[in-house]
C-alpha positions in Angstrom: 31.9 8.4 -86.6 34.7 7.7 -84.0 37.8 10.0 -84.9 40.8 10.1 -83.6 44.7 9.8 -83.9 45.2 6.3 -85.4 42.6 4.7 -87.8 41.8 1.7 -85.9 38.5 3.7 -84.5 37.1 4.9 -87.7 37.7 0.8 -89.1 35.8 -0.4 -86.1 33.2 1.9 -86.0 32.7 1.7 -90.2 32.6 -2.5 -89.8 30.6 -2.7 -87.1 27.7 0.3 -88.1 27.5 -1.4 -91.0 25.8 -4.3 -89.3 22.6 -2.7 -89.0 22.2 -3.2 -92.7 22.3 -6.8 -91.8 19.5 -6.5 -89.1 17.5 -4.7 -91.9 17.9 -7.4 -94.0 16.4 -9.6 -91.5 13.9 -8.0 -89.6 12.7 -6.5 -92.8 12.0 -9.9 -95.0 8.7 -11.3 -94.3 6.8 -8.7 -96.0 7.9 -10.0 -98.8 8.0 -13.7 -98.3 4.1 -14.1 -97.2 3.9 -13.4 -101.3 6.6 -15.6 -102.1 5.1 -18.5 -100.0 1.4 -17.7 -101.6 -0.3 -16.4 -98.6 -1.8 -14.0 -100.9 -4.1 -16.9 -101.9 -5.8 -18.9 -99.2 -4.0 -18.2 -96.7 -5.8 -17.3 -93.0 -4.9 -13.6 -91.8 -4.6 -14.8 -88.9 -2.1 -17.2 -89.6 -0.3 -14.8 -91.1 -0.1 -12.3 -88.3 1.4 -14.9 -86.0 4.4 -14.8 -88.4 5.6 -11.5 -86.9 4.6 -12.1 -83.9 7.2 -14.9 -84.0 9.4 -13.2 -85.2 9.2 -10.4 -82.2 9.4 -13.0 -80.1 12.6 -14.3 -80.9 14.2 -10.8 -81.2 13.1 -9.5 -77.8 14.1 -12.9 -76.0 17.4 -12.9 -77.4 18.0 -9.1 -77.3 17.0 -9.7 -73.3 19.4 -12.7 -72.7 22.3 -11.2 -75.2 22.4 -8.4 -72.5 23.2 -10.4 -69.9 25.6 -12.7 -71.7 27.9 -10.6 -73.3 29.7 -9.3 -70.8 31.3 -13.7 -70.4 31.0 -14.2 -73.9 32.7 -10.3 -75.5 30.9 -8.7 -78.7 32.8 -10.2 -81.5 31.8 -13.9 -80.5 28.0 -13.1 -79.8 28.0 -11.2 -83.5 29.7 -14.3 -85.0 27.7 -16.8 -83.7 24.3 -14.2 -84.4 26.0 -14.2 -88.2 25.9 -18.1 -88.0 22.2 -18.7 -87.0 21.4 -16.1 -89.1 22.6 -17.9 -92.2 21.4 -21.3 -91.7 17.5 -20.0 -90.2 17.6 -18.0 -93.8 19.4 -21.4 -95.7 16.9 -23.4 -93.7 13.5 -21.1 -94.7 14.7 -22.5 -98.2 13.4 -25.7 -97.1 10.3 -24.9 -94.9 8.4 -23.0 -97.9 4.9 -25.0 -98.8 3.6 -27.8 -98.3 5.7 -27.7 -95.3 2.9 -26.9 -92.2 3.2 -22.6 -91.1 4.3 -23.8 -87.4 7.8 -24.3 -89.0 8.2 -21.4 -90.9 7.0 -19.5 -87.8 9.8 -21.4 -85.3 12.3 -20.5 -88.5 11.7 -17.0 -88.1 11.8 -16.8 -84.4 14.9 -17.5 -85.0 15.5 -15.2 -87.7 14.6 -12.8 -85.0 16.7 -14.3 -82.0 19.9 -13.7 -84.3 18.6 -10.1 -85.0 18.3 -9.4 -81.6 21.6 -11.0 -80.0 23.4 -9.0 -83.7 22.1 -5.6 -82.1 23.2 -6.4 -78.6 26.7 -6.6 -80.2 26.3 -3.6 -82.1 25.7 -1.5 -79.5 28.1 -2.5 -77.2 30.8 -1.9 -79.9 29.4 1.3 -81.2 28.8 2.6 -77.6 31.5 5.7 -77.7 30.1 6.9 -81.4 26.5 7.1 -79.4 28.0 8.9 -76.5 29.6 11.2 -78.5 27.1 12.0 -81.4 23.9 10.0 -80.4 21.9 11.9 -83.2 24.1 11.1 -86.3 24.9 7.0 -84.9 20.8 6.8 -84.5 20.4 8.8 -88.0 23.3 6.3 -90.0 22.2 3.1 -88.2 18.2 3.8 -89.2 19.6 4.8 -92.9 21.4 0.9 -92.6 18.6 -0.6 -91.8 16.2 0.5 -94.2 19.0 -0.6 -96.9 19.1 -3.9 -95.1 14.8 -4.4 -95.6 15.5 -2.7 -99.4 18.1 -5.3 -100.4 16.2 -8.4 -98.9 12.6 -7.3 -100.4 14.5 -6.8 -104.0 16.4 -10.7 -103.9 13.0 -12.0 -102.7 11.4 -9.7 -105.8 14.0 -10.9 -108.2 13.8 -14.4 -107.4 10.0 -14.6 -107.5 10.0 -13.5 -110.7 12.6 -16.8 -111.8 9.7 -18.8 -110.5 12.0 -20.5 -107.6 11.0 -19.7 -104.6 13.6 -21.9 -103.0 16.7 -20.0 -104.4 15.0 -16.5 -102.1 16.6 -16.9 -98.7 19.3 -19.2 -99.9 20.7 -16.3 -101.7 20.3 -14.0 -98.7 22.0 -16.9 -96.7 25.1 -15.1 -98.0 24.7 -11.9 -96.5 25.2 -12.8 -92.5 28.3 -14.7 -93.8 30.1 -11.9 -95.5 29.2 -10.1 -92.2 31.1 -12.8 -90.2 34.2 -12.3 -92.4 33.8 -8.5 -92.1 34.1 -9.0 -87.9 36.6 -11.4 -87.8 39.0 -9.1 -90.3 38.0 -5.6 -88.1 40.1 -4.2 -85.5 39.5 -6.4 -81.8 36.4 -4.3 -80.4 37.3 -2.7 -76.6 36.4 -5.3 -73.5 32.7 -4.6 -72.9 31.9 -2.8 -70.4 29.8 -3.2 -66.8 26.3 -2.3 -68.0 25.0 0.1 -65.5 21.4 -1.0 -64.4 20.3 2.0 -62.5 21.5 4.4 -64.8 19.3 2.6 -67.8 16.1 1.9 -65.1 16.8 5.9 -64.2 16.6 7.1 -67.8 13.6 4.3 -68.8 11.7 6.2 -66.5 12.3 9.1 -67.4 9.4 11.6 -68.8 11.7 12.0 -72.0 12.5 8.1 -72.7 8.8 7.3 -71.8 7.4 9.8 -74.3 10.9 8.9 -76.8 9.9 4.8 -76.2 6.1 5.3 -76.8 6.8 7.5 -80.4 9.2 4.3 -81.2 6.6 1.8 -80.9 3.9 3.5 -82.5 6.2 4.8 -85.6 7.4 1.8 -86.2 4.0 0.1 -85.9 2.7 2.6 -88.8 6.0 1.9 -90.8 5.9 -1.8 -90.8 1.6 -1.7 -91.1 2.9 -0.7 -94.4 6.1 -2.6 -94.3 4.3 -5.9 -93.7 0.7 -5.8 -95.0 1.8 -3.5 -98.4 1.8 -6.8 -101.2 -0.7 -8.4 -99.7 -3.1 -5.1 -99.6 -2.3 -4.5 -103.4 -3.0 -8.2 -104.7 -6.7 -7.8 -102.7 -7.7 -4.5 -103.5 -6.4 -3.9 -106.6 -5.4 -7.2 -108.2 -1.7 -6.5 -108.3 0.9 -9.2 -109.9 2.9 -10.3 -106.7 5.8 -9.5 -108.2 4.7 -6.3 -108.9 3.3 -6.2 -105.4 7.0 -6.8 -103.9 8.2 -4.0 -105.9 6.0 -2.1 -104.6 7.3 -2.6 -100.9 10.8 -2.0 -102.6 9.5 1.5 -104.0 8.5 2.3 -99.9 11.7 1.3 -98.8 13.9 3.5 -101.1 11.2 6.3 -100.3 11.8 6.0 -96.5 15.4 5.8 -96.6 16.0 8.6 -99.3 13.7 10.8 -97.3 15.9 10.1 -94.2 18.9 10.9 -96.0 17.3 14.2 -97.5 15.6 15.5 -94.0 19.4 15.6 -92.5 20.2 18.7 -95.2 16.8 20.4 -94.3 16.8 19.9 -90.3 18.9 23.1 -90.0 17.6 25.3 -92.5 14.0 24.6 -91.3 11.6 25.0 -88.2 11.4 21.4 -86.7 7.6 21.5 -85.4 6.8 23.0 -89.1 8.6 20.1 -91.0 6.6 17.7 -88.4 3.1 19.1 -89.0 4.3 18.7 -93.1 5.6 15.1 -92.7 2.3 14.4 -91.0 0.4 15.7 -93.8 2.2 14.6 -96.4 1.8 10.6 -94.7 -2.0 11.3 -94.3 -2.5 12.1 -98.1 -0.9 9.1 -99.0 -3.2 6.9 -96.5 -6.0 8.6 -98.9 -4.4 8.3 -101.8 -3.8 4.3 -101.1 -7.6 4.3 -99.9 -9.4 5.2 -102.7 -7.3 4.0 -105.5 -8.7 1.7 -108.0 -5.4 1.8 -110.2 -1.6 0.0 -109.5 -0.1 3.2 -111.0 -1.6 5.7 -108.1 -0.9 3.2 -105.1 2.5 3.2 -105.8 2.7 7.1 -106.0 0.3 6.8 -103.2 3.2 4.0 -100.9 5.9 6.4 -102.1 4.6 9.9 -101.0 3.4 7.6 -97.5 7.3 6.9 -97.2 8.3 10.5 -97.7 5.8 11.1 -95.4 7.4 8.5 -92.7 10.8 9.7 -93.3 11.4 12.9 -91.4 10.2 11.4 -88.0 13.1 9.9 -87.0 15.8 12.4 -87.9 13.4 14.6 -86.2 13.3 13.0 -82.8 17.3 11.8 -82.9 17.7 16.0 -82.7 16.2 15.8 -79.1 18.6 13.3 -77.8 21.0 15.5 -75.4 22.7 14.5 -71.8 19.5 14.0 -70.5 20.1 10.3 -70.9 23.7 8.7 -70.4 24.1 6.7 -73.8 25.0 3.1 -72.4 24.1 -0.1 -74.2 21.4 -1.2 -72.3 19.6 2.0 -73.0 19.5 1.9 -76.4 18.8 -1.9 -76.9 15.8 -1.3 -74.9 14.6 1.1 -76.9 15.4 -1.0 -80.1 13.5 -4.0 -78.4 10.2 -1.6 -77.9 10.9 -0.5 -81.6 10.7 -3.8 -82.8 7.8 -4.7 -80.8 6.2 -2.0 -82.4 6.8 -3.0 -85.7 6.2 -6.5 -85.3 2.7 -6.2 -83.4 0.7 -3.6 -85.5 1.3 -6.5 -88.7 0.0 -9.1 -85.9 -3.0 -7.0 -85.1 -3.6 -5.9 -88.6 -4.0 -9.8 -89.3 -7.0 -10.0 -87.4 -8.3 -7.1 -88.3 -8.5 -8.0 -91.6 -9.6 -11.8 -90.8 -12.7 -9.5 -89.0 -13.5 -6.4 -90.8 -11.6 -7.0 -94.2 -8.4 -5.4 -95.9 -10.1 -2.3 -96.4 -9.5 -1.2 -93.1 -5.9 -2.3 -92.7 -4.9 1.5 -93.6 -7.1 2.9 -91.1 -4.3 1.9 -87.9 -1.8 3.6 -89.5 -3.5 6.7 -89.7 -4.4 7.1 -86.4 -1.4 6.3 -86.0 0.4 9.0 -87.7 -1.7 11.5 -85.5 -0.3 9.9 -82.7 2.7 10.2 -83.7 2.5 13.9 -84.3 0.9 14.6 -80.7 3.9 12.4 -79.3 6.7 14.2 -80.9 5.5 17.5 -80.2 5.5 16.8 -76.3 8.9 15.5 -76.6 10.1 18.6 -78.2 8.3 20.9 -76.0 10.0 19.0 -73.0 12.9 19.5 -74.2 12.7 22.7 -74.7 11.2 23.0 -70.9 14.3 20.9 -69.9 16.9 23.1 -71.7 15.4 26.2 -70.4 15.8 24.7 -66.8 19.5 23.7 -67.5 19.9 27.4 -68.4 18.6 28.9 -65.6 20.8 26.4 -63.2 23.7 27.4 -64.7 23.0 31.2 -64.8 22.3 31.1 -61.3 25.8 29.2 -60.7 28.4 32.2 -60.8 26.2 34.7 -58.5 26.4 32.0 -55.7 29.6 31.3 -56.3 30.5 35.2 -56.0 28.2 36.0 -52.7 29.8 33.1 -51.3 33.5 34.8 -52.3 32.0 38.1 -51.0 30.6 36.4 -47.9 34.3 35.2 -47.4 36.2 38.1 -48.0 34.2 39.8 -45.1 
């Protein structure tokens, strides 16, 4: 990250990245809770679905108002007050488990997701030079963050189910946004935030690039959290799985997504980009087989881990493209988090209803067709870059002979 004369930039920057493990940890926990509240008994899909969806909702809207609030308020108070609401929605989903009525769980995480989004406001406007200056390695160690973040919460919530106290789940996680608080309070005084500058993020939001980069977003993370969200649940109706073994089984995809991400850095320079894509792609679509046509617990968890493998390369693969096309401020970036997030929140919604119509058989079928689109998306964004570059060339091979006719032109 940052480096420079004094350590104060390298503190800041290692305190503050680090908060992205905490919006994993939020964003990534109602997988797992739908089994530890026993949706996986009677439970309406529908109903279900309209847990993310809440949870969206509450990110977007404060990720949206965050923006324009921060520049009164400064980044270390909006992260400690995100930290606060954080702990007491998780401390209060202690209380709001059954026979409490959904609508209350589903206002709890709402919330859950309001202090996500405001957290990532923060985070970016803190992190903001480490994105300027290497926007590929701050998107590849914030992404590795976060999956650690969903890993952590879906092994407490794993753990705990198996003590048979449900209760004790998000009351240990309660923890977590406050050591996070401390963690801010005791790093170096973040810079005053800066101006965000409107046209520059409407100019690059439109931009061929960011609309093919924003679409890939949405639908990647709509295939990752199909899986992220709908994984136990799948297992306990297809195949009969123990819940607890069902969580696990999420924990397995996790660590497979986040090890792969960590691998795919050593292998993006030794290795054609387009052939790695066409192999992640393959690799992901054997998996969705695999998990299809299973009838045994011990090949959909090879099936869920060779699906994350698959998964992993994508973004490291994309966050290679990123160049001075786009100008790296704040309000870039946390709209393209927002449409991630939507992403990922409204495939679990829609997979709800699908299964409430055509049954959990099909719930793998989304995120199939999804990986395909994924592989046609990321293709055109590397082949316009590629176009772009080679237009940067030629403008600045053309610059010095009209510099020297113009010399010429002078001289005579």
């Amino acid at each position: 990250m940052s480096t420079q004369a004094t350590g104060k930039p390298d503190r800041l920057a290692r305190s503050w990245i680090a908060g992205f493990l905490l919006i994993g940890l939020l964003l990534g926990l109602a997988g797992s809770l739908l089994v530890a509240w026993h949706y996986h008994i009677d439970a309406d899909p529908r109903l279900i679905a309209l847990h993310f969806l809440g949870l969206n909702a509450g990110y977007v809207i404060a990720a949206l108002g965050a923006e324009r609030l921060i520049e009164r308020t400064g980044a270390r108070p909006l992260a400690l007050a995100s930290c606060v609401l954080a702990a007491a929605t998780l401390a209060g989903l202690s209380f709001l488990a059954p026979p409490f009525t959904a609508g209350w769980r589903i206002l709890d995480l709402a919330c859950v997701g309001a202090a996500a989004g405001a957290l990532m406001t923060a985070l970016l406007h803190v992190l903001q030079p480490d994105f300027e200056r290497t926007p590929a390695a701050a998107v590849h160690l914030s992404g590795v963050l976060f999956g650690c973040g969903c890993l952590l919460a879906t092994v407490v919530v794993a753990l705990a189910y198996l003590t048979s106290s449900p209760e004790i789940q998000t009351g240990l996680l309660a923890v977590v946004p406050l050591v996070f608080a401390a963690l801010f309070v005791a790093s170096p005084r973040p810079s005053a935030v800066r101006r965000s500058r409107s046209n520059d993020t409407l100019r690059d939001l439109r931009s061929i690039a960011a609309v093919l980069f924003s679409l890939l977003l949405f639908v990647q993370c709509g295939n990752e959290w199909a899986i992220a969200g709908w994984l136990p649940l799948y297992l306990i109706h297809r195949l009969g799985s123990n819940p607890a073994w069902a969580i696990f089984a999420l924990a397995g995809y996790f660590s497979a997504l986040t090890l792969g991400r960590i691998a795919v850095r050593a292998l993006l320079p030794r290795m054609s980009h387009p052939k790695l894509l066409f192999i992640s792609t393959a690799v992901a679509m054997t998996g969705y087989l695999l998990l299809s046509f299973t009838t045994a617990l011990s090949g959909a968890w090879i099936a869920v881990i060779v699906i994350g493998a698959g998964f992993a390369p994508i973004f490291p693969l994309i966050a290679e493209t990123l160049d001075e096309r786009f100008s790296y401020h704040p309000g870039f970036y946390n709209g393209l988090f927002s449409i991630a997030i939507t992403g990922a929140m409204c495939t679990p919604w829609l997979l709800g209803y699908l299964d409430a119509y055509f049954g959990a058989a099909y719930v793998i079928l989304i995120p199939a067709l999804g990986s395909i689109a994924v592989l046609v998306l990321a293709l055109l964004i590397m082949l316009e870059a590629r176009v772009m570059g080679l237009k940067i060339t030629a403008v600045d091979s053309s610059r010095p002979s009209s510099q020297s006719s113009a010399t010429a032109a002078g001289r005579s």
